[in-house]
PDB file of N, CA, C and O in Angstrom:
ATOM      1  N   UNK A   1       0.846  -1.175   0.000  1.00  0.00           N
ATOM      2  CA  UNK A   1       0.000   0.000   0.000  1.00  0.00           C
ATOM      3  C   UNK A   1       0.888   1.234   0.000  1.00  0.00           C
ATOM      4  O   UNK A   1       1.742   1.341   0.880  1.00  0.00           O
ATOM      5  N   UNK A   2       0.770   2.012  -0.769  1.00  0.00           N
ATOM      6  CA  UNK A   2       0.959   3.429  -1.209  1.00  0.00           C
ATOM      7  C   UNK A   2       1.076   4.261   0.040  1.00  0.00           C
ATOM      8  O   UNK A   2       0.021   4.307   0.672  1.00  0.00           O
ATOM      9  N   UNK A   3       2.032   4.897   0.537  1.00  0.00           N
ATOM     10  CA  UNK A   3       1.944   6.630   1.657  1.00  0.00           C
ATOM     11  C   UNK A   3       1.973   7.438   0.787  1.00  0.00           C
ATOM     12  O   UNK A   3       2.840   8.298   0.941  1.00  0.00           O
ATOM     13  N   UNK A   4       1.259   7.534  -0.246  1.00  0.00           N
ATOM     14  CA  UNK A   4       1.419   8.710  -1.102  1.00  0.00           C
ATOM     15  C   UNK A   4       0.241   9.551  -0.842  1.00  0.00           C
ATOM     16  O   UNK A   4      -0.916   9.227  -1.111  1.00  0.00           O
ATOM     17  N   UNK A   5       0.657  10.774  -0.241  1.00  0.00           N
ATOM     18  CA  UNK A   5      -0.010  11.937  -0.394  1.00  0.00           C
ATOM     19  C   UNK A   5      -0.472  13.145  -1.510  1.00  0.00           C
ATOM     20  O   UNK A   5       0.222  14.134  -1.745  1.00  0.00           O
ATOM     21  N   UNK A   6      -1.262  12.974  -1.892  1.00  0.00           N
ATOM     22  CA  UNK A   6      -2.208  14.017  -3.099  1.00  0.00           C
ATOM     23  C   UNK A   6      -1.898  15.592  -3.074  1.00  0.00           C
ATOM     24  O   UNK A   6      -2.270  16.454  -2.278  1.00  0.00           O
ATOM     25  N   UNK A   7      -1.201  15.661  -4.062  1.00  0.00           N
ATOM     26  CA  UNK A   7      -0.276  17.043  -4.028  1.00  0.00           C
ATOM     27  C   UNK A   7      -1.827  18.138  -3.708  1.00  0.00           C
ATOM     28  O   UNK A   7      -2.967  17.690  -3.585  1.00  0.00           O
ATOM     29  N   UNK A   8      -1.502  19.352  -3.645  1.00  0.00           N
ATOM     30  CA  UNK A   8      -2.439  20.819  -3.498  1.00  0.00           C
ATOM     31  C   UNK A   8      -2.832  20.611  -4.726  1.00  0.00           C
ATOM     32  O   UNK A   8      -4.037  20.584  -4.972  1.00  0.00           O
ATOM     33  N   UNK A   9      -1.800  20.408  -5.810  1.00  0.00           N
ATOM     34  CA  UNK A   9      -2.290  20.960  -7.654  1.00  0.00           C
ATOM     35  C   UNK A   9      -3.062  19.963  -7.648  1.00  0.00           C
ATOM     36  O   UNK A   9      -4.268  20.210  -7.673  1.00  0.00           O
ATOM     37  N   UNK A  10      -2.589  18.458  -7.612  1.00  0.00           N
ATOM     38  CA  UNK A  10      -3.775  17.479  -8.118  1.00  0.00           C
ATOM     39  C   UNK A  10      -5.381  17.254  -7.720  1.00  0.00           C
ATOM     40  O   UNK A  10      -6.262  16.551  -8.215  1.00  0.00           O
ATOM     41  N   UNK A  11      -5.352  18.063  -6.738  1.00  0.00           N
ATOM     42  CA  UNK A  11      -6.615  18.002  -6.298  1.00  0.00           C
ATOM     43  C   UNK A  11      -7.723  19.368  -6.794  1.00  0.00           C
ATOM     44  O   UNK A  11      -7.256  20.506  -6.769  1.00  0.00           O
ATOM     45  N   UNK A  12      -8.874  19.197  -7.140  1.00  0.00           N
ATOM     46  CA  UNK A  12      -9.276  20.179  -7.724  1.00  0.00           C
ATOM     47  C   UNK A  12     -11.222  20.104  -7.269  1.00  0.00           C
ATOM     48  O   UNK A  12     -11.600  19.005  -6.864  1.00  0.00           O
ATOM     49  N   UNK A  13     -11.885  20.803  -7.326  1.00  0.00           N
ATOM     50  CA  UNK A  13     -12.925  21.075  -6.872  1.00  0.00           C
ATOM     51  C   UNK A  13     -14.108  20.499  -7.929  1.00  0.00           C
ATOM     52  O   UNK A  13     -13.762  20.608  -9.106  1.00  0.00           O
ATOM     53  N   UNK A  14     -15.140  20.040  -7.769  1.00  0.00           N
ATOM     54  CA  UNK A  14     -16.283  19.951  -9.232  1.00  0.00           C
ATOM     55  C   UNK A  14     -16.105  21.161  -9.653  1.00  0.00           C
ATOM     56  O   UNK A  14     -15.776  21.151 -10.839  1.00  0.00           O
ATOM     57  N   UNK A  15     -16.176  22.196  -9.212  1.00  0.00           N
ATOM     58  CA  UNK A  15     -16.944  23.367  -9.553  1.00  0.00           C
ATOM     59  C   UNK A  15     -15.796  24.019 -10.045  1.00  0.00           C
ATOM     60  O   UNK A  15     -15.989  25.175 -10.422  1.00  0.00           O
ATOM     61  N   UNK A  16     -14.643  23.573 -10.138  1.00  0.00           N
ATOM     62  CA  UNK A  16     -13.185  24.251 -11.140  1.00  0.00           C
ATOM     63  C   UNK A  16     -13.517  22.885 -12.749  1.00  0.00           C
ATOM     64  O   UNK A  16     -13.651  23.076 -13.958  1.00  0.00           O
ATOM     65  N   UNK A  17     -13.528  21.929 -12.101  1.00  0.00           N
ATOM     66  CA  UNK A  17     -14.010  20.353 -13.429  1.00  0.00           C
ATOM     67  C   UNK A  17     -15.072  21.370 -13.896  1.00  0.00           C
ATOM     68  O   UNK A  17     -14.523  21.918 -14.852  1.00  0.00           O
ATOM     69  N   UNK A  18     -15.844  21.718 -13.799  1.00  0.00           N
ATOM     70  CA  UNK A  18     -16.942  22.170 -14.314  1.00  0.00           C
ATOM     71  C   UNK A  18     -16.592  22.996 -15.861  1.00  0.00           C
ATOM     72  O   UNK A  18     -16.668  23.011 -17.090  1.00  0.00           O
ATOM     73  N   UNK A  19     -16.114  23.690 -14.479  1.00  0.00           N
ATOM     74  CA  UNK A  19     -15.486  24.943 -15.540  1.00  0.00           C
ATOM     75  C   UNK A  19     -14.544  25.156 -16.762  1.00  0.00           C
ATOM     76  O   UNK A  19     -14.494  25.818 -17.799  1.00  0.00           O
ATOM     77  N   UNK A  20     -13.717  24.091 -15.966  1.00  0.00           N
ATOM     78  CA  UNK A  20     -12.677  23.770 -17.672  1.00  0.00           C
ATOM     79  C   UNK A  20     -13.106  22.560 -18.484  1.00  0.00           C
ATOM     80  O   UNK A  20     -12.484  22.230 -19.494  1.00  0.00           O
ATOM     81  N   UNK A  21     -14.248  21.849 -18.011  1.00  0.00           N
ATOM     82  CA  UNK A  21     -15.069  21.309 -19.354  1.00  0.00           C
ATOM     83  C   UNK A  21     -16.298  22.029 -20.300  1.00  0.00           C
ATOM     84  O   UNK A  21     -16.821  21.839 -21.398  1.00  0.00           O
ATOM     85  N   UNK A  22     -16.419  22.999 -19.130  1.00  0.00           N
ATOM     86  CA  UNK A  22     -17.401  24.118 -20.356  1.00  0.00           C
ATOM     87  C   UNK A  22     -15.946  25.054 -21.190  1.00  0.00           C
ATOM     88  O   UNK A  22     -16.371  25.738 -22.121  1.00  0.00           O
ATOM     89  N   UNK A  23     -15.429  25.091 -21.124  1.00  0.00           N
ATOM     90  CA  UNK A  23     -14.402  25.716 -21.960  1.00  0.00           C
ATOM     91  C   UNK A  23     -14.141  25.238 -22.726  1.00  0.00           C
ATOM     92  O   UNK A  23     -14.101  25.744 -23.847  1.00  0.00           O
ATOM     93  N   UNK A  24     -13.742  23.623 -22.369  1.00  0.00           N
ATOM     94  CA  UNK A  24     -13.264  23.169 -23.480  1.00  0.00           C
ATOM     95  C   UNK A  24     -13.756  22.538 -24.511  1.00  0.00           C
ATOM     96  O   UNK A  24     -13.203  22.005 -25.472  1.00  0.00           O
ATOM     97  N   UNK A  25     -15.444  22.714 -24.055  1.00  0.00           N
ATOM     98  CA  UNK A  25     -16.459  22.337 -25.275  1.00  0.00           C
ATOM     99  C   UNK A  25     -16.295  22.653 -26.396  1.00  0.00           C
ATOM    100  O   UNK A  25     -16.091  21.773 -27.232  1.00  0.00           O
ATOM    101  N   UNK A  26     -16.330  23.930 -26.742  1.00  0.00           N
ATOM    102  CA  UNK A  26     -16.123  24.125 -27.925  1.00  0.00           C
ATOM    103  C   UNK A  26     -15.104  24.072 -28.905  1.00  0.00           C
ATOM    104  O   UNK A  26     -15.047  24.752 -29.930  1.00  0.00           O
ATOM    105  N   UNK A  27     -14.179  23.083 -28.456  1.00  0.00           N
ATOM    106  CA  UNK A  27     -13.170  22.719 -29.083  1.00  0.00           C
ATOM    107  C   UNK A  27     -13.726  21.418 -29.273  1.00  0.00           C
ATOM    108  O   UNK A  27     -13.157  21.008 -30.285  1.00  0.00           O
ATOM    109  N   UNK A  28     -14.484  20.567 -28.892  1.00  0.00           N
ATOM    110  CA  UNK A  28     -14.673  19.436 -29.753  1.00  0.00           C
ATOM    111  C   UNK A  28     -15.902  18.904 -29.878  1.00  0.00           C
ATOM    112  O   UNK A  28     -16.664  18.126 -29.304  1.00  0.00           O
ATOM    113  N   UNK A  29     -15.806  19.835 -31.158  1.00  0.00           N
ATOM    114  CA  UNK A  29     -17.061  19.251 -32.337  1.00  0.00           C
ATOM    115  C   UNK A  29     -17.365  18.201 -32.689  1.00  0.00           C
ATOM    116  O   UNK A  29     -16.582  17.666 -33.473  1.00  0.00           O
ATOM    117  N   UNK A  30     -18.271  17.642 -32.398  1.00  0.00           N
ATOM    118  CA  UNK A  30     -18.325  16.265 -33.119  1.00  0.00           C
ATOM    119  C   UNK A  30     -19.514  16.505 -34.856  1.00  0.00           C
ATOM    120  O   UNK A  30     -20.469  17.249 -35.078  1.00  0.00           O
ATOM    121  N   UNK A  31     -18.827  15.505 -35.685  1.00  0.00           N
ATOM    122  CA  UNK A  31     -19.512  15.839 -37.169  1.00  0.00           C
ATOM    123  C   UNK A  31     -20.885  14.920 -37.052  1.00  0.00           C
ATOM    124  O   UNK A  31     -20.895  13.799 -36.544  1.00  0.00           O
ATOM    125  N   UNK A  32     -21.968  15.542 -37.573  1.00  0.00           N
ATOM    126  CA  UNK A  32     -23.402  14.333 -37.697  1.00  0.00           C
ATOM    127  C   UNK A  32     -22.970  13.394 -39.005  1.00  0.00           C
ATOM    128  O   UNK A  32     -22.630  13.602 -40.170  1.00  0.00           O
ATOM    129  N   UNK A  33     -23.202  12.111 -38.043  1.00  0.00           N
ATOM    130  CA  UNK A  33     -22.782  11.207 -38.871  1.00  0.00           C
ATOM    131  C   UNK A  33     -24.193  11.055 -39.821  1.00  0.00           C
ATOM    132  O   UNK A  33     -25.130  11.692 -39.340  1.00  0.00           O
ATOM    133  N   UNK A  34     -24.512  10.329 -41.080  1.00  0.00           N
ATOM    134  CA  UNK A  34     -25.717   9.943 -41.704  1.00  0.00           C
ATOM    135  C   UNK A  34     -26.129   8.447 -41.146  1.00  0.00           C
ATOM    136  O   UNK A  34     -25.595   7.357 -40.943  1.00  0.00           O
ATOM    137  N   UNK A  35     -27.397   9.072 -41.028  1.00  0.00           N
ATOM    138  CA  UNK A  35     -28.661   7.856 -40.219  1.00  0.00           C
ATOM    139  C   UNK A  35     -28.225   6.658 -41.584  1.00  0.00           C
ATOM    140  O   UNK A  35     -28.190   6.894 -42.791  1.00  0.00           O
ATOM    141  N   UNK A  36     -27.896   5.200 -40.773  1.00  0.00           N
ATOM    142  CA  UNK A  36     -27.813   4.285 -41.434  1.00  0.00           C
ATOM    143  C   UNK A  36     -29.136   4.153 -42.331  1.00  0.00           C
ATOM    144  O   UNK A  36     -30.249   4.507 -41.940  1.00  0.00           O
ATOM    145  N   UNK A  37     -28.816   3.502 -43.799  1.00  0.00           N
ATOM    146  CA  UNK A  37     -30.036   2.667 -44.516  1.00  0.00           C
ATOM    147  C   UNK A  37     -30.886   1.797 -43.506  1.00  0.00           C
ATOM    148  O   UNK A  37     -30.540   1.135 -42.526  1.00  0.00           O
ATOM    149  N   UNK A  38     -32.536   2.108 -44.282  1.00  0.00           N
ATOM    150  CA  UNK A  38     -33.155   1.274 -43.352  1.00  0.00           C
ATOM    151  C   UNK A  38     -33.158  -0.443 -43.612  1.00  0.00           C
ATOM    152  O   UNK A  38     -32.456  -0.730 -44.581  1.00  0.00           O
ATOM    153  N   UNK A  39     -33.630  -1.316 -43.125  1.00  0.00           N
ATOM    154  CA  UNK A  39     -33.292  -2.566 -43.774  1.00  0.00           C
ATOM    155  C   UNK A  39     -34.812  -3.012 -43.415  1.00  0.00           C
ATOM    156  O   UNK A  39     -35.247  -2.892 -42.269  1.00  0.00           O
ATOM    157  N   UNK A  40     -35.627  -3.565 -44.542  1.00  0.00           N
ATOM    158  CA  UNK A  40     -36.635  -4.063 -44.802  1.00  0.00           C
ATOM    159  C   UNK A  40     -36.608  -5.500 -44.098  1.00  0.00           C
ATOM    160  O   UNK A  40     -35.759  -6.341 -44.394  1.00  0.00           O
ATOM    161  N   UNK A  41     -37.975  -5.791 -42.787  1.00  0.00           N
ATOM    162  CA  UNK A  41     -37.893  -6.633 -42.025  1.00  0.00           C
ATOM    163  C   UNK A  41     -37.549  -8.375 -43.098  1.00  0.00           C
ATOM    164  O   UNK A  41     -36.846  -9.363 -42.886  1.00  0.00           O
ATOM    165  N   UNK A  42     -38.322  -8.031 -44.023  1.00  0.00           N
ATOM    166  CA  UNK A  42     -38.317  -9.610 -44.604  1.00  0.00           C
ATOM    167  C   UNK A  42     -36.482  -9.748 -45.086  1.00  0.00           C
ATOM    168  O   UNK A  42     -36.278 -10.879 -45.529  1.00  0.00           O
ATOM    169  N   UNK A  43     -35.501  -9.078 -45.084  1.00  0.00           N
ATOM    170  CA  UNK A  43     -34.283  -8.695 -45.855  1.00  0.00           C
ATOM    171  C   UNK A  43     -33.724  -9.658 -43.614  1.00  0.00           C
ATOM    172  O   UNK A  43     -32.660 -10.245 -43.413  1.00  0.00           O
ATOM    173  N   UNK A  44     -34.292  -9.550 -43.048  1.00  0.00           N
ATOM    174  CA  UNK A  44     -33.390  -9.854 -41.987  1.00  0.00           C
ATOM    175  C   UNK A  44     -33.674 -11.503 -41.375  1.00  0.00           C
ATOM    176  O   UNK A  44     -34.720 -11.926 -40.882  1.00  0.00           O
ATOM    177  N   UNK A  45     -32.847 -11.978 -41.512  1.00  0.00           N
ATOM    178  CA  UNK A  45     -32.637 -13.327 -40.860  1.00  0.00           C
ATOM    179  C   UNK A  45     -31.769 -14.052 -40.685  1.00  0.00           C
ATOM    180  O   UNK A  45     -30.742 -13.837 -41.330  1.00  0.00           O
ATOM    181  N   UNK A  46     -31.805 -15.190 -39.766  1.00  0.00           N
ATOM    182  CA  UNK A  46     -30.917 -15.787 -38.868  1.00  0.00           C
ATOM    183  C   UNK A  46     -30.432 -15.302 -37.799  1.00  0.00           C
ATOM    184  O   UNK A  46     -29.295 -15.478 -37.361  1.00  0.00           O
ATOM    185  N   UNK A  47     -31.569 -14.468 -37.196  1.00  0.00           N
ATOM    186  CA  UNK A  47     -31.385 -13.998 -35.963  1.00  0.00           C
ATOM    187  C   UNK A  47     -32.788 -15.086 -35.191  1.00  0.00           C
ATOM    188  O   UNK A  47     -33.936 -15.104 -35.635  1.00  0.00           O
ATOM    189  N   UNK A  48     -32.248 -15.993 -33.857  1.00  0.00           N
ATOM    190  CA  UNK A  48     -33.212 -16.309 -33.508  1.00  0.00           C
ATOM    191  C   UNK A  48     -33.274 -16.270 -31.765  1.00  0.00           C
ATOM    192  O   UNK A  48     -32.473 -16.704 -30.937  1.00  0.00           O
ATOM    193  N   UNK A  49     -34.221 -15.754 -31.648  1.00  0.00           N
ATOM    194  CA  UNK A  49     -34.251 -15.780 -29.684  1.00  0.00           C
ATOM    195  C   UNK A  49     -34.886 -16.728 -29.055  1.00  0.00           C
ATOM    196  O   UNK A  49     -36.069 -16.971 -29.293  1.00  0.00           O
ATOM    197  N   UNK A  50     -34.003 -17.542 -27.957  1.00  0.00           N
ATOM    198  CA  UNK A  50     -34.569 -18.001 -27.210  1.00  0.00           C
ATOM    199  C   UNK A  50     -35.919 -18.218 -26.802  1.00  0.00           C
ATOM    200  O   UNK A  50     -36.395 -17.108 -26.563  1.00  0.00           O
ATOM    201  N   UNK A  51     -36.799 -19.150 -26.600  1.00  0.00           N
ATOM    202  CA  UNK A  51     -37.953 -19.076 -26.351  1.00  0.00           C
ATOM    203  C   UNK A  51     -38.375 -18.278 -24.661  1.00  0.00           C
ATOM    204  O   UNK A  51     -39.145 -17.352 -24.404  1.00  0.00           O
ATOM    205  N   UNK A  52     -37.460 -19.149 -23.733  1.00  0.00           N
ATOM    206  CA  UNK A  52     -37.099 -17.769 -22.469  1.00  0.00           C
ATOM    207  C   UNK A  52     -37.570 -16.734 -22.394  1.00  0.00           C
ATOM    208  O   UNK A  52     -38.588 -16.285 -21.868  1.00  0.00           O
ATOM    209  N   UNK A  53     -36.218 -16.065 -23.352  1.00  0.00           N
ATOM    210  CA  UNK A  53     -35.946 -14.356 -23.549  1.00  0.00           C
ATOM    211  C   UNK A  53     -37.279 -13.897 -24.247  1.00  0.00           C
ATOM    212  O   UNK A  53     -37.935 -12.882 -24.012  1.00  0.00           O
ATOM    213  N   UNK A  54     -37.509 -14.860 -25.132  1.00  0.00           N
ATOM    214  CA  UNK A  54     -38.655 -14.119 -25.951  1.00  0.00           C
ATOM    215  C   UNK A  54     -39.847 -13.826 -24.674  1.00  0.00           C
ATOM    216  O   UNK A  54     -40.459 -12.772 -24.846  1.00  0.00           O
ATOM    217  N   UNK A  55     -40.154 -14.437 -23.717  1.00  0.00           N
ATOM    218  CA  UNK A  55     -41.190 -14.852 -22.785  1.00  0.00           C
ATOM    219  C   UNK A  55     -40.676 -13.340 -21.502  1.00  0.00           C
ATOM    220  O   UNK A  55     -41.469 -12.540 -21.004  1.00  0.00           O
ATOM    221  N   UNK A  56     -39.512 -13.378 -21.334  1.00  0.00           N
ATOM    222  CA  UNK A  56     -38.967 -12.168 -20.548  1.00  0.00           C
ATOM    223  C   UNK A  56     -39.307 -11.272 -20.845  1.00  0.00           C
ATOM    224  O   UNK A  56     -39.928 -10.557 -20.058  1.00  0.00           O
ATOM    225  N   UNK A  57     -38.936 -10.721 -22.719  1.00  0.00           N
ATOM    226  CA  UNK A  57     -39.400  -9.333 -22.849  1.00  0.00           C
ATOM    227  C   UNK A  57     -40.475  -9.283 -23.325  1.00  0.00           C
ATOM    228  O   UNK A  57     -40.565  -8.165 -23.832  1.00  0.00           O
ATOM    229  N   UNK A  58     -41.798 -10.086 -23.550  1.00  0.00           N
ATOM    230  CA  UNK A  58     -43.079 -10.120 -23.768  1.00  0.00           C
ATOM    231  C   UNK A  58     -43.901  -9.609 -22.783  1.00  0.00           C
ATOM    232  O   UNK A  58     -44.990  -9.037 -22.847  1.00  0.00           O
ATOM    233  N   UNK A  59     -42.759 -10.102 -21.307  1.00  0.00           N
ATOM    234  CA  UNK A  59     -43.631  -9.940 -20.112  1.00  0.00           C
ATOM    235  C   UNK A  59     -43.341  -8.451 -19.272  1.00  0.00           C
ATOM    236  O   UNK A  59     -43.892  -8.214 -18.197  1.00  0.00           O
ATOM    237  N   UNK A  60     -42.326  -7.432 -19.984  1.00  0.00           N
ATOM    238  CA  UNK A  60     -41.965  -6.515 -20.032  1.00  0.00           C
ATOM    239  C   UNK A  60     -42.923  -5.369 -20.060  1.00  0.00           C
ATOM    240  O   UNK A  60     -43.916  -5.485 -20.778  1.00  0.00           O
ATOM    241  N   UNK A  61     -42.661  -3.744 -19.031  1.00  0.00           N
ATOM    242  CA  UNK A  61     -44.012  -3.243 -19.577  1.00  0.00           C
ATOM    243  C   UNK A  61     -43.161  -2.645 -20.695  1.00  0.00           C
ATOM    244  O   UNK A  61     -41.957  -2.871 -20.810  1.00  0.00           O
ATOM    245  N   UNK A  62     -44.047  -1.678 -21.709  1.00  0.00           N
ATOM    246  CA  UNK A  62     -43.392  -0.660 -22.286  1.00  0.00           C
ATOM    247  C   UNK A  62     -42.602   0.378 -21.810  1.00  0.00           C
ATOM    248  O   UNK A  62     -42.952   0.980 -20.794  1.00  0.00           O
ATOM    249  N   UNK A  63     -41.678   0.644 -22.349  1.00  0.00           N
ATOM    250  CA  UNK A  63     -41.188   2.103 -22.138  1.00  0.00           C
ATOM    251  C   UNK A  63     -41.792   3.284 -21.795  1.00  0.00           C
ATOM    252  O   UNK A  63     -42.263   4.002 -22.677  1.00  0.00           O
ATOM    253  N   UNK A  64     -41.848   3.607 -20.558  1.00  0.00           N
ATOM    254  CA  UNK A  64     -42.341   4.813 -20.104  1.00  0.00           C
ATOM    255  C   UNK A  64     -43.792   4.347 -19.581  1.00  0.00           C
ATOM    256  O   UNK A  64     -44.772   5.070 -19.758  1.00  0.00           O
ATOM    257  N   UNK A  65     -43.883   3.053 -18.902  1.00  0.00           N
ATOM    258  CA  UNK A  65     -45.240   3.145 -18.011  1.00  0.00           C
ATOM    259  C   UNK A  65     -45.204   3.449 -16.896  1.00  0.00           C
ATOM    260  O   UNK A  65     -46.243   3.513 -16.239  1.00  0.00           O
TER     261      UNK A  65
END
């Protein structure tokens, strides 16, 4: 185990983190990538699920009940 003590500099506050990640936002842009092609359900197969899993997320509520 380590006696290493955490210098003054290395230690830093959220509220300084805060601050030099809003700064440094605008330095990295990210580019919009293009929405993949759609793929027509009958075009997809050899995907097969478990009878289980299928029974798990059947018994699932929807999103946002």
């Amino acid at each position: 185990m380590s006696n290493h003590i955490a210098t003054h500099e290395s230690e830093i506050s959220l509220s300084e983190l805060r601050g030099d990640c809003a700064r440094m936002a605008p330095h990295w842009v990210a580019r919009a990538k293009p929405a993949p092609d759609r793929v027509a359900p009958e075009r997809i197969h050899g995907v097969t699920v478990p009878a289980v899993s299928a029974r798990l997320v059947d018994g699932m509520s929807e999103y946002g009940d």
